[in-house]
N, C-alpha and C positions, 0 to 999 in steps of 0.2 A: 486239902485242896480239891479233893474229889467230891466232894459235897457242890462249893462252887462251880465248878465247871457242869457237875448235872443243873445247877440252879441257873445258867449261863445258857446253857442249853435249851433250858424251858423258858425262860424269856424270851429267847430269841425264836423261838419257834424250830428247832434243829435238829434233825435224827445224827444221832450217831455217826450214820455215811454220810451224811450231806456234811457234816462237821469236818471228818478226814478228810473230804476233799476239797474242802474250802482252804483248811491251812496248810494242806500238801504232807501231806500222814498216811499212813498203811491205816487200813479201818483197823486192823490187828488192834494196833495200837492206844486206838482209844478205849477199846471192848477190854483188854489191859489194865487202863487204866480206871477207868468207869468202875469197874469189879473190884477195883482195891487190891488188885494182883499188884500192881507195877507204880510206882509212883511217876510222877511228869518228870521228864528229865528237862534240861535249862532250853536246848533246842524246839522241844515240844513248848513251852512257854513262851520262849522268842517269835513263836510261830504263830500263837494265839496273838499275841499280840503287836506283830506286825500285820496282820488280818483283820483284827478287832481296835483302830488306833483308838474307840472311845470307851474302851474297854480299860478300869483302873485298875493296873500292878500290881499296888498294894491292895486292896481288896484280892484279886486272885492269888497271888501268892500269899501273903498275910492273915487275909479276912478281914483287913482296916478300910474303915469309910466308905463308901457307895459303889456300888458297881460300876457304876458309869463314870466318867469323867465330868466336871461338873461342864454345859456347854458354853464354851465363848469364843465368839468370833477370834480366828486370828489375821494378823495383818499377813500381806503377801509374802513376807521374805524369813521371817520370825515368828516367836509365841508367843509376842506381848498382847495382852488383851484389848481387844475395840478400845476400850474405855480409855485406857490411857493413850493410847492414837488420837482417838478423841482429840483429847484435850493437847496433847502436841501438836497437834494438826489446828487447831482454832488458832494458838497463839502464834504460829508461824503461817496461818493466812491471814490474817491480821497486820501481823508484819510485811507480808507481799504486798498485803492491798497500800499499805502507807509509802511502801517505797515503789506501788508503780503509780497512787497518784501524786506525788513526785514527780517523776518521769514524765508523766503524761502533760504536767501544769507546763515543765521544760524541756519539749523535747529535743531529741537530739539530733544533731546536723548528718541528715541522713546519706549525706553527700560524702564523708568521713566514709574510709575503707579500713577494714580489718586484715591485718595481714593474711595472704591465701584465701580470704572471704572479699566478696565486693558486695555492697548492701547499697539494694534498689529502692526507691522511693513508690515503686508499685508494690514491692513483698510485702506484705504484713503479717506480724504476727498472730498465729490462730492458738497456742497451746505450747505454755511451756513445762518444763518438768523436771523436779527438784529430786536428788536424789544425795539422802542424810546418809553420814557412815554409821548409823544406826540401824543400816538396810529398810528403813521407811522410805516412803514417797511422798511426794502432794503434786498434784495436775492444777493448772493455773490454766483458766481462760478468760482474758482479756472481754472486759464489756465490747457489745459490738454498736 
């Protein structure tokens, strides 16, 4: 693991002290480690990589697969990749757009109150917002 971490270090462009104090370490510690005195304990590991989150586990502790994590977008709330938001997000605007031209061909008696709500014929809507128990979103804005 001491290999990686100098390899880690030269990539990144990193002395030794600027390292310590990036993850919050005694310099002791890496000059320790570095040397082949001391091996990483799981806190010094934790630490890298809670500091480095595009830094891969398995490669530093391991030596499996790429340094880096491979990069992809994540959605706001989780770690699912763009790509599949993506495409959940197309089919459930698709679905908004059908059911608000719907809506729109019949609209609704705006005259009509909602309990604790009273709905004016001046309000209009600017932006609605969907929220999946999937922790996704989608933002809807109404043609104007």
């Amino acid at each position: 693991m001491k290999d990686r971490i100098i390899k880690f270090l030269t990539h990144e462009n990193l002395t030794a002290t600027k390292f310590a104090d990036e993850i919050g370490v005694q310099r002791s510690s890496i000059s320790h480690i570095l040397s082949g005195r001391n091996n990483p304990s799981f806190d010094f590991i934790q630490k890298i990589l809670t500091r480095y989150k595009n830094l891969n586990a398995d490669w530093l502790i391991l030596g499996n697969g790429q340094m880096f994590k491979k990069p992809e977008q994540m959605d706001l709330f989780t770690s699912v990749p763009k790509a599949t938001l993506q495409n959940n997000t197309i089919q459930r605007t698709e679905l908004l757009q059908q059911t608000t031209d719907k809506a729109t061909s019949d609209p609704p008696n705006l005259t009509q109150s909602i309990p604790g709500k009273e709905i004016s014929p001046s309000r209009k809507i600017e932006k609605i917002l969907l929220f999946y128990s999937d922790k996704t979103f989608d933002e809807f804005l109404p043609a104007k």
